[in-house]
N, C-alpha and C positions, 0 to 999 in steps of 0.2 A: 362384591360378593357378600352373601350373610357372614354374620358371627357364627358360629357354628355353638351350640349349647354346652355344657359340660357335662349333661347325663348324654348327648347325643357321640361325644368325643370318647367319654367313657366305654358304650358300649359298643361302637365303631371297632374301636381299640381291643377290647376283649373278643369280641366276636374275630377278630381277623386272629391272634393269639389263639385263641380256642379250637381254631380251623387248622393253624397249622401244628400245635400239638396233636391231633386226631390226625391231623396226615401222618404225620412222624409215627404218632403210636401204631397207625393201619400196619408198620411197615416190619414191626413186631407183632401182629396179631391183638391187638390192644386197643383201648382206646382209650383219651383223655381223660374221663372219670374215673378208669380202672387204676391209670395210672396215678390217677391224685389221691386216690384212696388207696393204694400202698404206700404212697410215702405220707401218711397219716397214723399208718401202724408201727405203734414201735414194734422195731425186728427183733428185739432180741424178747421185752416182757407182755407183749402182745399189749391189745386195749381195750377197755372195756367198751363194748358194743353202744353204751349206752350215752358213752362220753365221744362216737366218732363222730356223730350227727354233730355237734355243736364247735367240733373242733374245724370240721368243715364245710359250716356254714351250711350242710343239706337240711335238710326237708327228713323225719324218719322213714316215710314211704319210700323216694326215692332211692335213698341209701339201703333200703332191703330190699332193693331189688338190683343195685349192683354187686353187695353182697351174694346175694343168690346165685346169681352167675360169675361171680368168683370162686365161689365155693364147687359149682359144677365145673367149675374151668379149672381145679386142682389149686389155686393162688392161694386160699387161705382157710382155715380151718377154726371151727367154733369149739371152747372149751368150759365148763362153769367154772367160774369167778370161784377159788379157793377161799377168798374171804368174804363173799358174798354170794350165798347159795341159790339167790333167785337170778343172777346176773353171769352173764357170759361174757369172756374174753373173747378177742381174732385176735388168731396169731398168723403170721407169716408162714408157708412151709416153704420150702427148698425152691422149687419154681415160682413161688411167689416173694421171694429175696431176689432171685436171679430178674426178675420183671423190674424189681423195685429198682435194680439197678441201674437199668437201661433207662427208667423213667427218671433217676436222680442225677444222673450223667444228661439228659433231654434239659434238663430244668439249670444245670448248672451252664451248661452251652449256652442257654437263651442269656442266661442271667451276666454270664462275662462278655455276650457281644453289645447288649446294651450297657454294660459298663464302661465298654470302649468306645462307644460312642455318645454317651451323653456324661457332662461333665458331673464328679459328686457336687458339687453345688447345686447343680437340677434333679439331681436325683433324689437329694435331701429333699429339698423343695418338694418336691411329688410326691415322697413319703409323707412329708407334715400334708399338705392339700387333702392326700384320700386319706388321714387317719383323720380329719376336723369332721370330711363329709361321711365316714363309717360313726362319729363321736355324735353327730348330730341326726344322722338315722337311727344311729341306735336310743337317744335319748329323745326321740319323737320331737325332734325339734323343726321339720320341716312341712307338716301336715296338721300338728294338731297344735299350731297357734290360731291365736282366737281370729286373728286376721291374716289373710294372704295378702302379703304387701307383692304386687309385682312391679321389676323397674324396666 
């Protein structure tokens, strides 16, 4: 059998992940990115709209359009920035706390059955692995050497 690659284990891995939070969230009326963008909002001092995009890695397009439908979907509500009058906070309202919840209790579930099955020694491990390969995407160190060495 091949080696299997590590962007191809990568996204294997996420995609299945990604599948079954979307089922889990279906089961709430919800879905995956609804839910990862409420537990991105602080609940209690809301966030600047301007800082959610970067905190979760979207796109601003994308993210104004799950916004939007949040915002129709009663989840969260838009207010201007008190100390900054061209900018807008999202705050959580009351339904969109109680969602948050359901999706924080989803995430902590995942997170202690993989703890009980892979040891902290590998889980360290896979922390350092995808923080070198987030360290080296992020400092364009995989595409924009002068040479592509392939082994």
């Amino acid at each position: 059998m091949k080696d299997k690659t590590i962007d191809y284990l990568l996204r294997t891995t996420w995609l299945a992940v990604n599948k079954m939070y979307n089922e889990e969230a279906a089961k709430f009326d919800t879905t995956m990115a609804t839910g990862f963008t409420l537990l991105s909002i602080d609940p209690e001092n809301g966030t600047p709209s301007t800082s959610l995009g970067p905190i979760m890695g979207m796109e601003a397009t994308s993210l104004s359009r799950i916004l939007k439908k949040m915002e129709a979907l009663g989840l969260i509500e838009r207010k201007p920035n008190p100390e900054d009058g061209r900018g807008v906070l999202i705050y959580l309202t009351d339904f969109g706390k109680e969602k948050r919840e359901y999706s924080r209790e989803r995430v902590l579930t995942f997170n202690n059955t993989i703890k009980n099955h892979v040891s902290e020694d590998k889980l360290k491990h896979f922390q350092e692995v995808t923080d070198i390969i987030n360290e080296l995407i992020s400092n364009k160190k995989i595409y924009n050497q002068k040479e592509h060495i392939l082994k």
